[in-house]
LUMFIMI-826854 format. One line per field, with one value per residue (C-alpha): residue number from 0; residue in one letter; x, y, z. Coordinates in steps of 0.2 Angstrom, whole numbers. Example, Ala and Ser with C-alpha at 12.3 -4.5 7.8 and 13.67 -1.06 7.14 Angstrom:
pos: 0 / 1
code: A / S
east: 62 / 68
north: -22 / -5
up: 39 / 36
This chain:
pos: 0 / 1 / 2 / 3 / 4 / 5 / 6 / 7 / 8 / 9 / 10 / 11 / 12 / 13 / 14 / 15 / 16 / 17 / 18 / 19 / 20 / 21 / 22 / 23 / 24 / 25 / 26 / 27 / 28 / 29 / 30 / 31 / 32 / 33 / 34 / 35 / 36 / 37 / 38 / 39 / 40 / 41 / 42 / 43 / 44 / 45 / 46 / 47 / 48 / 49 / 50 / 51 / 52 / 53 / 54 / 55 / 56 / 57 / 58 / 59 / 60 / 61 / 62 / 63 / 64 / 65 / 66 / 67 / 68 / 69 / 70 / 71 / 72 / 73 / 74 / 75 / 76 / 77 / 78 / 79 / 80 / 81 / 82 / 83 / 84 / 85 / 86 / 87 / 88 / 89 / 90 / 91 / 92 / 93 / 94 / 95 / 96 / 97 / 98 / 99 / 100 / 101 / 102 / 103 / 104 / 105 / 106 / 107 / 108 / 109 / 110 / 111 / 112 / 113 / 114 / 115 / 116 / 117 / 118 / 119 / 120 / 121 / 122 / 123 / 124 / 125 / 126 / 127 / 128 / 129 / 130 / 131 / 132 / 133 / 134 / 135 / 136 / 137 / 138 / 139 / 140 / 141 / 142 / 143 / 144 / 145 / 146 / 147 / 148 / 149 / 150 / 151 / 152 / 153 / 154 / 155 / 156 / 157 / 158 / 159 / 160 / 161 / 162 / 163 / 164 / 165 / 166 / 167 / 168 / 169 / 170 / 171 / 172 / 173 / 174 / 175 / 176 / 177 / 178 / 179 / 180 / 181 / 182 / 183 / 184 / 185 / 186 / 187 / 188 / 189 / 190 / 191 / 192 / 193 / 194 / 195 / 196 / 197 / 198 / 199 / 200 / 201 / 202 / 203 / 204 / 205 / 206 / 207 / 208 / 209 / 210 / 211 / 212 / 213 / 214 / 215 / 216 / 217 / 218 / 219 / 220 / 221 / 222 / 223 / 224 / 225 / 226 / 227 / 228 / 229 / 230 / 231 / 232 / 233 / 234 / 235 / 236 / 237 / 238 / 239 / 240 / 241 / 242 / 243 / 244 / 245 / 246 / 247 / 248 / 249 / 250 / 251 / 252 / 253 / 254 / 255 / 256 / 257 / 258 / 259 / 260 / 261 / 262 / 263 / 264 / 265 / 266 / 267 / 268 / 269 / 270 / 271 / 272 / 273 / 274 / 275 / 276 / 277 / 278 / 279 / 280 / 281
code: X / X / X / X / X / X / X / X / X / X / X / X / X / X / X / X / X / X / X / X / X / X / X / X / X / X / X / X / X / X / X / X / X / X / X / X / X / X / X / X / X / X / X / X / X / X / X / X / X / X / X / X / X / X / X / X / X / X / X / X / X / X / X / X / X / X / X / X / X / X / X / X / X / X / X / X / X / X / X / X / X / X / X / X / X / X / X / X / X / X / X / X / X / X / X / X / X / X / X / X / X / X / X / X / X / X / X / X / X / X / X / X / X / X / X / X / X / X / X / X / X / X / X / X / X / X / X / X / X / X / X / X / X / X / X / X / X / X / X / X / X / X / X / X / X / X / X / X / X / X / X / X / X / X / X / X / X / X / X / X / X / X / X / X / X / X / X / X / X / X / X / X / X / X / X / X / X / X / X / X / X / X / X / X / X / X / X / X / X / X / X / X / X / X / X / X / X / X / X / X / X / X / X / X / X / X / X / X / X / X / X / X / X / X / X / X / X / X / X / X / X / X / X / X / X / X / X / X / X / X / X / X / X / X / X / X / X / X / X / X / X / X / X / X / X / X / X / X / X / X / X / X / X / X / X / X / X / X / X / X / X / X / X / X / X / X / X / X / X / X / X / X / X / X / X / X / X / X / X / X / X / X
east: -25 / -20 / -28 / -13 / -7 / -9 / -13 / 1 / 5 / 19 / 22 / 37 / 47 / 51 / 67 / 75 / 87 / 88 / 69 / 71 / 84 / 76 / 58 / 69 / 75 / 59 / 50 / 63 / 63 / 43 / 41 / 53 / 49 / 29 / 24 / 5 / 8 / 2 / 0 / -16 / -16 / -33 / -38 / -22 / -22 / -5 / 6 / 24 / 30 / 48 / 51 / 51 / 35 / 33 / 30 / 19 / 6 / 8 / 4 / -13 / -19 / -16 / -24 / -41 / -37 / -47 / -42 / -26 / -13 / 3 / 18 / 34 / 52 / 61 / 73 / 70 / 75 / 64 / 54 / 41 / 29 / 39 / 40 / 56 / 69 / 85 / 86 / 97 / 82 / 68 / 70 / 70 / 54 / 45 / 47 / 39 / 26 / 20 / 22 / 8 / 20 / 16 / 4 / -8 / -8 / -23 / -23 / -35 / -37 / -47 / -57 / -56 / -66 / -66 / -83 / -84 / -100 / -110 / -104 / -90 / -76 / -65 / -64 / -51 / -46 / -28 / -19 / -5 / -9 / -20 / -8 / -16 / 0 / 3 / 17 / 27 / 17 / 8 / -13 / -26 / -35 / -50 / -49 / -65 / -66 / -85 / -91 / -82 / -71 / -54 / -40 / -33 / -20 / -8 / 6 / 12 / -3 / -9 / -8 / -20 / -11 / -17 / -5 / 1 / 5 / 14 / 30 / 30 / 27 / 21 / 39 / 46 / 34 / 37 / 21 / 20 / 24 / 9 / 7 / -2 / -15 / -19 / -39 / -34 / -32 / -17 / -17 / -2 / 0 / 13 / 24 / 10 / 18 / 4 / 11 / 16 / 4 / 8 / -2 / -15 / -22 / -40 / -52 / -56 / -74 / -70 / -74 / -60 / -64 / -52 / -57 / -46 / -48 / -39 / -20 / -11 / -14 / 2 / -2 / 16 / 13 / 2 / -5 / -12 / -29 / -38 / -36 / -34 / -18 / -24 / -13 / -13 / -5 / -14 / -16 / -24 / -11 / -16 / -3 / 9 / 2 / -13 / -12 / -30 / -27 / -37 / -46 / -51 / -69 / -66 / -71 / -58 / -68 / -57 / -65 / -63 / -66 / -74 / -58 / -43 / -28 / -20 / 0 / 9 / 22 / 33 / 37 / 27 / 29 / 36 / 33 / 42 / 59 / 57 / 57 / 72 / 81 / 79 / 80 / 86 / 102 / 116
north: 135 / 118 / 109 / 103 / 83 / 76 / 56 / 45 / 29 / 19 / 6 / -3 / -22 / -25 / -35 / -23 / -15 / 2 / 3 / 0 / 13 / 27 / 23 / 25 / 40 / 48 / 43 / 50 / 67 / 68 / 64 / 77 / 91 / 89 / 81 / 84 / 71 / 52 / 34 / 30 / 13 / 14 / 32 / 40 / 56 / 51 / 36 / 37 / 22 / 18 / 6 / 8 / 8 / -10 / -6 / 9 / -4 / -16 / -1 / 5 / -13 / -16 / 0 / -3 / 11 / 25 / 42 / 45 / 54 / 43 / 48 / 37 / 38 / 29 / 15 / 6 / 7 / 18 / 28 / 35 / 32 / 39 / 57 / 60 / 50 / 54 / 48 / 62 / 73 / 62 / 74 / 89 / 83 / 75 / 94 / 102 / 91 / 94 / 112 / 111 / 116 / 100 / 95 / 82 / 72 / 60 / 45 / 35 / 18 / 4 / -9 / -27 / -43 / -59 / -67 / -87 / -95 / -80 / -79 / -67 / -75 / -63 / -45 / -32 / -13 / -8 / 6 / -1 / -12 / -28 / -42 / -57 / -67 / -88 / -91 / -103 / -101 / -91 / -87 / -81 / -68 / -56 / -37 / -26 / -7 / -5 / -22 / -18 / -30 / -22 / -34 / -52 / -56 / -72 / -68 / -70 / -58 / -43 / -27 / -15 / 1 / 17 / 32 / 31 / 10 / 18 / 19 / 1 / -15 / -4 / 4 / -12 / -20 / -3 / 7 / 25 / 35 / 44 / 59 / 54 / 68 / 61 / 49 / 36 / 18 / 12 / -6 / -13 / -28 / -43 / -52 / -52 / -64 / -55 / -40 / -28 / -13 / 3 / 3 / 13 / 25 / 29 / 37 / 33 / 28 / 16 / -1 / -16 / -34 / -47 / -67 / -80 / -88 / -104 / -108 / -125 / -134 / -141 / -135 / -132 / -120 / -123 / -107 / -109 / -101 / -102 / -119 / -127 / -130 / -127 / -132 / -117 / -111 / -92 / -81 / -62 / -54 / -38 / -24 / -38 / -45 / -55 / -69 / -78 / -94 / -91 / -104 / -105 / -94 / -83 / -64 / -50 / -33 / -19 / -2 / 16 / 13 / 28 / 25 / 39 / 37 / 52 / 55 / 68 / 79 / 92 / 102 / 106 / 97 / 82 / 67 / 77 / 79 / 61 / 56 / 69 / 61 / 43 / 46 / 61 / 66 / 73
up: 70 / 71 / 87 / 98 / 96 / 115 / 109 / 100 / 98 / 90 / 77 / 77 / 73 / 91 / 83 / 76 / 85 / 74 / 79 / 97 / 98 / 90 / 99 / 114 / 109 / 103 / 121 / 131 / 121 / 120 / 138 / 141 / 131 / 127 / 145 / 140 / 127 / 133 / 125 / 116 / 107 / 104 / 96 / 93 / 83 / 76 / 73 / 73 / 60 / 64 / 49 / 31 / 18 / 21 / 40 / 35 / 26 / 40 / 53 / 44 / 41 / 59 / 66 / 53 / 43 / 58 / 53 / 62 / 55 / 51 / 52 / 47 / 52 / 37 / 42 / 26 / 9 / 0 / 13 / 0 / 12 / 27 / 33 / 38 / 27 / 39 / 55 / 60 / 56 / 66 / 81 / 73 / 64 / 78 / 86 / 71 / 70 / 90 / 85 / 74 / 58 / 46 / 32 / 28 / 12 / 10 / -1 / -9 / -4 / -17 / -13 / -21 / -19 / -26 / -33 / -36 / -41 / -37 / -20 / -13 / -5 / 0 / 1 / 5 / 7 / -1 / -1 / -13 / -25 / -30 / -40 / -48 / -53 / -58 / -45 / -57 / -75 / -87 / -84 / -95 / -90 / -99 / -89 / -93 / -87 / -81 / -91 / -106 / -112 / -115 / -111 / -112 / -105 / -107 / -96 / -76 / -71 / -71 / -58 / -52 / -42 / -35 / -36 / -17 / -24 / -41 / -32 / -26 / -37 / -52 / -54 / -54 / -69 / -76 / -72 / -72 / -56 / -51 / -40 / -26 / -25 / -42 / -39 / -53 / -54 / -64 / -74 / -78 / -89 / -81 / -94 / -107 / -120 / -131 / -140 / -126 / -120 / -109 / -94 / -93 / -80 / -78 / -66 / -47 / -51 / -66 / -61 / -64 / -64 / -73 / -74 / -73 / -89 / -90 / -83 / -81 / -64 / -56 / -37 / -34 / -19 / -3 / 3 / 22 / 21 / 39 / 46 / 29 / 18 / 1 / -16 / -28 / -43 / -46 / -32 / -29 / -19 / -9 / -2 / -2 / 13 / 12 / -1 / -9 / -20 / -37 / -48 / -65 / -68 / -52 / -55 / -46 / -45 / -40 / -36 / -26 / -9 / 3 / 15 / 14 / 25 / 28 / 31 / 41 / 30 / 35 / 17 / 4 / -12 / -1 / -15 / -30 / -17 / -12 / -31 / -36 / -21 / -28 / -46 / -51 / -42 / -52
């Protein structure tokens, strides 16, 4: 039997008028209809999203991945993340979901780090995917998969996604979609000017480093990192929201990480309607 929800919390763009409206809504209907069910912020047993996947990353960072069970109400654009995709539908599945009548869907998350002289110098757990990219130019880069060399790279970057990320950036530098129960990493080469390869997905506990090689200073950018505004060219970009600037010899070691998120769904084989409903109509 499924233990009764009675903590929840909200995430939401308190600028956006289509979030505020339905938050509104759903706390009016909650109050109403499950009175037993309060506010916790700190130790919520579920996390109503009310945004689209971007939100759902920002959410999770923001509650330090603790094992809540999200739950997100699509006002985006893509909503692979999100729970329910119609917001006609976001009573009817907030009422299921109190009921007890849902699913959990844990995803894997990776960790990655960044090694410089010997020393680590920045470190992060991602749900989506880890970019290495030159902003306005082309980078060499060697990938090896545990410590065997098996890729150079002289392109835009290369791209590290796990299957919940496959959807996201990966689609769009034409990566393989990957269910999401799948534990694989997938690599995805980015505008190699060598002769093109497929991506290639391998196994959860395969380790993934890539070194920055070489790649042409110009400091075109200035990426604020603490206190300091630093000129960079090549930059590691995690989940689309933290940004690290690169330089030459540094050492990215992307691996699985022991953290799960885990995601409220309402139907059973919820991924493969979300995909038919993107790509597939007739």
């Amino acid at each position: 039997m499924v233990k009764p929800i009675t903590k929840i919390s909200f995430y939401l763009n308190n600028k956006n008028k289509r979030a505020i409206y339905a938050y509104n809504l759903i706390r009016t209907f909650i109050s109403k209809n499950y009175p037993k069910v309060s506010i916790d912020n700190q130790r919520p047993e579920v996390v109503f999203v009310l945004g689209g996947d971007g939100l759902m990353i920002k959410a999770i960072k923001s509650f330090n991945y603790i094992h809540s069970l999200f739950f997100g109400l699509n006002l985006g654009n893509v909503g692979f993340l999100t729970s329910i995709r119609d917001s006609k539908k976001f009573l009817e599945g907030i009422n299921k979901l109190l009921n007890g009548n849902y699913f959990v869907s844990s995803r894997n998350l990776i960790k990655v780090e960044v090694w410089r002289d010997k020393k680590m110098v920045f470190k992060d757990d991602v749900l989506n995917e880890v970019a290495v990219q030159n902003l306005v130019g082309m980078v060499k880069a060697e990938v090896k998969i545990n410590d065997l060399a098996f890729q150079n790279i002289f392109g835009t970057g290369v791209l590290i996604s796990t299957p919940t990320g496959s959807t996201a950036y990966n689609l769009s530098a034409h990566g393989p979609i990957v269910m999401p129960n799948l534990e694989c990493l997938i690599l995805t080469e980015l505008m190699d000017h060598n002769i093109p390869t497929p991506s290639l997905v391998v196994g959860k506990n395969e380790k993934i480093s890539i070194e920055i090689v070489d790649f042409r200073i110009k400091e075109a950018f200035q990426l604020k990192q603490g206190l300091q505004n630093i000129n960079c060219d090549v930059v590691l970009i995690s989940d689309g929201s933290k940004i690290y600037t690169l330089r030459k010899r540094d050492k990215i070691i992307i691996t699985n990480n022991h953290k799960k998120i885990y995601f409220g769904e309402l139907e059973k084989n919820y991924f493969l309607s979300s995909l038919k409903e993107k790509f597939y109509k007739k």
